[in-house]
C-alpha positions as CSV (number, residue, x, y, z in Angstrom):
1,X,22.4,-31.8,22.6
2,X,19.2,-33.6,22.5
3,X,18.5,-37.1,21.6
4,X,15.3,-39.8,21.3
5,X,16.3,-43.4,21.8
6,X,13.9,-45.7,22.5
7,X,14.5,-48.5,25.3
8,X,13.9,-50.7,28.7
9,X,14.6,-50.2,32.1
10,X,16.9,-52.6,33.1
11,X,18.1,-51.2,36.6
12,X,17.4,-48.8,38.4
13,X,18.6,-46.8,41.5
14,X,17.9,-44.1,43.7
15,X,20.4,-40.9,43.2
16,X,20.7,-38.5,45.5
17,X,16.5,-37.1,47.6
18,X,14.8,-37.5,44.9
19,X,16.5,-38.8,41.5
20,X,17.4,-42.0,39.9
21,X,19.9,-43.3,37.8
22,X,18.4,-45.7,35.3
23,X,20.1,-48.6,33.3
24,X,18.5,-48.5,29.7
25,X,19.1,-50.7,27.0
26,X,18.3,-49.0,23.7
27,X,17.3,-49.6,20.0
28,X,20.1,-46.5,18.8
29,X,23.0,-46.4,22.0
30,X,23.2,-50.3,23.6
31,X,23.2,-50.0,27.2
32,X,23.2,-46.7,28.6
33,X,23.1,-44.5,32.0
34,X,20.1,-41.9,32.1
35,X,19.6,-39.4,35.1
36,X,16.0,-38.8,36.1
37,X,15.4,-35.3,38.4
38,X,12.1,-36.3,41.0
39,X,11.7,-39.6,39.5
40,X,11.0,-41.0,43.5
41,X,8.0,-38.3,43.8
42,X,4.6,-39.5,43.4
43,X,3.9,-36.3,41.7
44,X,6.5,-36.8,39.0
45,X,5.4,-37.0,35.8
46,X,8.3,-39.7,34.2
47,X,7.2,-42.4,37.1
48,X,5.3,-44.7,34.8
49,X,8.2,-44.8,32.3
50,X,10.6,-45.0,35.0
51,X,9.8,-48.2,36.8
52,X,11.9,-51.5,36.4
53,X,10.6,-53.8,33.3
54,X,9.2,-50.1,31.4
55,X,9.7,-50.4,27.8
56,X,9.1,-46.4,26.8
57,X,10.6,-43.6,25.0
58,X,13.1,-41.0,26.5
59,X,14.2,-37.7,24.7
60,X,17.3,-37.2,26.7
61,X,20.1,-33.9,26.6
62,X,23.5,-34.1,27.7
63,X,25.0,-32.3,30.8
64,X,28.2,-32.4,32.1
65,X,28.6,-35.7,30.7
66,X,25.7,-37.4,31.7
67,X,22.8,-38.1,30.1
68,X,18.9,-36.9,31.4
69,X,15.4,-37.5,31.1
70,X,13.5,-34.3,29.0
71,X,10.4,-35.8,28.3
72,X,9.3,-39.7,28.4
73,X,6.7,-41.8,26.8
74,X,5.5,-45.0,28.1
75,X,5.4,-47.4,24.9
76,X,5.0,-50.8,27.5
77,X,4.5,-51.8,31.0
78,X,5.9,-55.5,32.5
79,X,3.9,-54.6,35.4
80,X,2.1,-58.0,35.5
81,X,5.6,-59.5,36.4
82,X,5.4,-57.8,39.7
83,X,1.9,-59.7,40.6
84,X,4.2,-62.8,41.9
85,X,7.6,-63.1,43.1
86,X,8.7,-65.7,41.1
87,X,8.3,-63.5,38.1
88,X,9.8,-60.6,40.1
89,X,13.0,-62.8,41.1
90,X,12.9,-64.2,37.1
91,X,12.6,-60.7,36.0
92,X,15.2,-59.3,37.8
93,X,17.2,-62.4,37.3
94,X,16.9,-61.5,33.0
95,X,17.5,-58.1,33.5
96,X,20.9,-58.9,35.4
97,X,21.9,-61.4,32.6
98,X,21.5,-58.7,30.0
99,X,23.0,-55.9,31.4
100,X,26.2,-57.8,32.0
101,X,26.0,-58.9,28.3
102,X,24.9,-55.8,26.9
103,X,27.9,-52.9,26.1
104,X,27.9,-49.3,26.1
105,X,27.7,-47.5,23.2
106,X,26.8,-50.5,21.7
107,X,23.8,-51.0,19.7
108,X,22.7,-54.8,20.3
109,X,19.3,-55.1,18.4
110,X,19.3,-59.0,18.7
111,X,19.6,-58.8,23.2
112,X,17.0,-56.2,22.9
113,X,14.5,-58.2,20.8
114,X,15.2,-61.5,23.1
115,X,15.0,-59.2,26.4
116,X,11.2,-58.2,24.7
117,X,10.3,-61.5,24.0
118,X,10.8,-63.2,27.0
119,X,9.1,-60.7,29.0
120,X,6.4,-61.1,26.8
C-alpha cells in the first residue's frame, strides 16, 4: 500500500549498515516511524530529505508493518540551524519537546504549524 504524507524530521537514527529510522511528524498521520534503505551513503539519493530539521515529502509503502521511504522530495531545509550550536542544541531541544507531545496516528496540524514557525 502506498501512501504521500507530507512532514519534518524530528529524529533520526542509524538502523542497521546503512539505514535509518526516522521520526516524522506529518500533515495526514501525526508522528510516525519511516525506514530509509542507504540513507547513511553519500550516494543515496533520499540524503537531502533525510537529515534532522528536513521539511520534505515522502511517498512511503508498508512492509511487514513498518513503514519505508519510495521516493522523497525535499520541500525545506533548517540547515542554517546547524551553522551554530546554540541553534543546534535549541533545535534539537524543540524537536524533543514535540515529539514527546506529538501522538501516533494522530494528526496534530496546530504542533506542526508551531514546530514550522519557530524554526522559521
Amino acid at each position: 500500500m502506498l501512501c504521500k504524507v507530507k512532514g519534518v524530521v524530528i529524529r533520526c537514527v542509524e538502523y542497521g549498515e546503512n539505514d535509518k529510522l526516522l521520526t516524522l511528524l506529518t500533515h495526514e498521520k501525526g508522528k510516525m516511524t519511516v525506514c530509509v534503505k542507504g540513507a547513511q551513503s553519500l550516494r543515496c539519493k533520499h540524503m537531502p530529505s533525510c537529515e534532522l530539521f528536513s521539511y520534505s515529502e515522502f511517498e512511503l509503502y508498508e512492509r511487514s508493518g513498518m513503514y519505508w521511504v519510495r521516493e522523497s522530495y525535499l520541500c525545506e531545509s533548517f540547515f542554517a540551524i546547524r551553522r551554530g550550536l546554540e541553534s543546534m542544541y535549541l533545535g534539537e531541544y524543540i524537536c524533543d519537546v514535540t515529539s514527546e507531545f506529538a501522538l501516533f496516528d494522530e494528526p496534530d496540524e496546530p504542533l506542526l504549524r508551531l514546530f514550522l514557525n519557530t524554526m522559521y
